[in-house]
C-alpha positions in Angstrom: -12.9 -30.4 6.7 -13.8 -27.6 9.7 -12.3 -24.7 7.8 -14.3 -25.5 5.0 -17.3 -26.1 7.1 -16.9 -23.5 9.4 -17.9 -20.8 6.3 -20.9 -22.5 6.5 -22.1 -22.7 9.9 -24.2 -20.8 11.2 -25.8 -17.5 9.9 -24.6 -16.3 6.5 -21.4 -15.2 6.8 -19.2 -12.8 4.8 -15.5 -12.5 3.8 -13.5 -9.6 3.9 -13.6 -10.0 -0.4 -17.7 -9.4 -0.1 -18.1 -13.2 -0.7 -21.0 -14.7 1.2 -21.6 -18.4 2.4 -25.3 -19.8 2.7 -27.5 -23.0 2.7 -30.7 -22.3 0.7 -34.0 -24.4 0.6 -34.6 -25.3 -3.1 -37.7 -26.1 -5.0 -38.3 -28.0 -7.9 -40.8 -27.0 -10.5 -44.0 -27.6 -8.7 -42.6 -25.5 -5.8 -41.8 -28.5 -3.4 -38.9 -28.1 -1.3 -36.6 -31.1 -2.5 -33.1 -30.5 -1.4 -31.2 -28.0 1.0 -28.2 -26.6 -1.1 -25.1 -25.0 0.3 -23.4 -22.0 -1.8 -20.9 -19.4 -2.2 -22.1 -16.1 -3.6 -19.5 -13.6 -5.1 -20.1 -10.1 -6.7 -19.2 -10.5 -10.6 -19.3 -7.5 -12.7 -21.1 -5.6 -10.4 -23.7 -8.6 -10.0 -24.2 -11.4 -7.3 -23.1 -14.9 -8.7 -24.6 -17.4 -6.7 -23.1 -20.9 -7.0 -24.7 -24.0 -5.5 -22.2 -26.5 -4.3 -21.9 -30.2 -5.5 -18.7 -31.0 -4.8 -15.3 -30.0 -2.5 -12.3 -31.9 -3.8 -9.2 -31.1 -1.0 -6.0 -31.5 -2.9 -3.7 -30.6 -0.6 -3.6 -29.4 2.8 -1.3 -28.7 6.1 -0.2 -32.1 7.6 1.7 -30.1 10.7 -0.9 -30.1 12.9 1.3 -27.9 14.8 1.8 -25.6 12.1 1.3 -21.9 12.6 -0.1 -21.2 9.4 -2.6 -23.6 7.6 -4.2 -24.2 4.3 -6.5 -26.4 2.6 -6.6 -26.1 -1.4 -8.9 -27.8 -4.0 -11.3 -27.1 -6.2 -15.3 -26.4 -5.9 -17.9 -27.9 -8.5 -20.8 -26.2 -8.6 -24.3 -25.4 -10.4 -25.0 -21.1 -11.2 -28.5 -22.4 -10.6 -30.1 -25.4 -9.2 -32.0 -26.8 -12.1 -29.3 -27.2 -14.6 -27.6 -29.7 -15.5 -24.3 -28.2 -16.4 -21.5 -28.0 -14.0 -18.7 -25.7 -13.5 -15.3 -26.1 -11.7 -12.7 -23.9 -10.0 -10.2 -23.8 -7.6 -10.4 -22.3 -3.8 -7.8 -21.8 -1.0 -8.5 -21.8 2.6 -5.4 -19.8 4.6 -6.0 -19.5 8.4 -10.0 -19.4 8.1 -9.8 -17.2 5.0 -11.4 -18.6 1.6 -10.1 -17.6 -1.8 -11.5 -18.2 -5.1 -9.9 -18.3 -8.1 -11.4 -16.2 -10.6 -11.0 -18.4 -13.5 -13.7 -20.6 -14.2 -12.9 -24.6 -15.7 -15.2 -25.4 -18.6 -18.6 -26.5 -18.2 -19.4 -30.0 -17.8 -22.6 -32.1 -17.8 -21.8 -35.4 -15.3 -22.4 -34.7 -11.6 -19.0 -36.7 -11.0 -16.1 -34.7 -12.3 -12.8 -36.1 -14.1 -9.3 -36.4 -12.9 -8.8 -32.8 -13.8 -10.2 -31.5 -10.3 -7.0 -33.0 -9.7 -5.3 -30.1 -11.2 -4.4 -27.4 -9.3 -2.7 -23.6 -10.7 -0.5 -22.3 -8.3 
């Protein structure tokens, strides 16, 4: 889990890729603060994509702790904003500190729990 939670720690951090890594305060309707959200923001298309983290599934990671290279890979499911109710999937890779994100994007879903296809990883 450190990797992971080492993009998060801390002031906003960025990757060499322009991705960014944040915890916002969000409000509900009436402008209360209700929950503090963690998210990943990348540049799409020329345009910020901010998406607010539900859950990190680790698939598979390095069991060498002695290793000299090590990875973690999973997927992400997130919200694109906090209110919604639909949730999106996709797959990431930590390599020695460094977070990648696939670009392609799993269908949207509308439980908070996923299915056993954030089981399924691309290579």
């Amino acid at each position: 889990y450190k990797p992971l939670a080492d993009l998060f720690s801390g002031q906003e951090k960025s990757s060499k890729d322009g991705t960014s890594f944040g915890i916002e305060r969000v409000n509900d309707s009436s402008g209360n603060v209700t929950a503090m959200r963690a998210y990943i923001e990348q540049e799409v298309n020329g345009r910020p994509e901010r998406y607010y983290l539900s859950v990190v599934w680790q698939e598979d990671w390095t069991t060498n702790p002695f290793a000299r290279s090590k990875y973690i890979k999973g997927k992400i499911v997130y919200q694109k904003t906090p209110e919604a109710p639909e949730f999106f999937s996709r797959q990431y890779n930590i390599s020695n500190g460094q977070l990648t994100l696939s670009e392609r994007e799993d269908p949207p879903f509308l439980c908070v729990i996923p299915g056993d296809d954030i089981k399924d990883l691309r290579d």
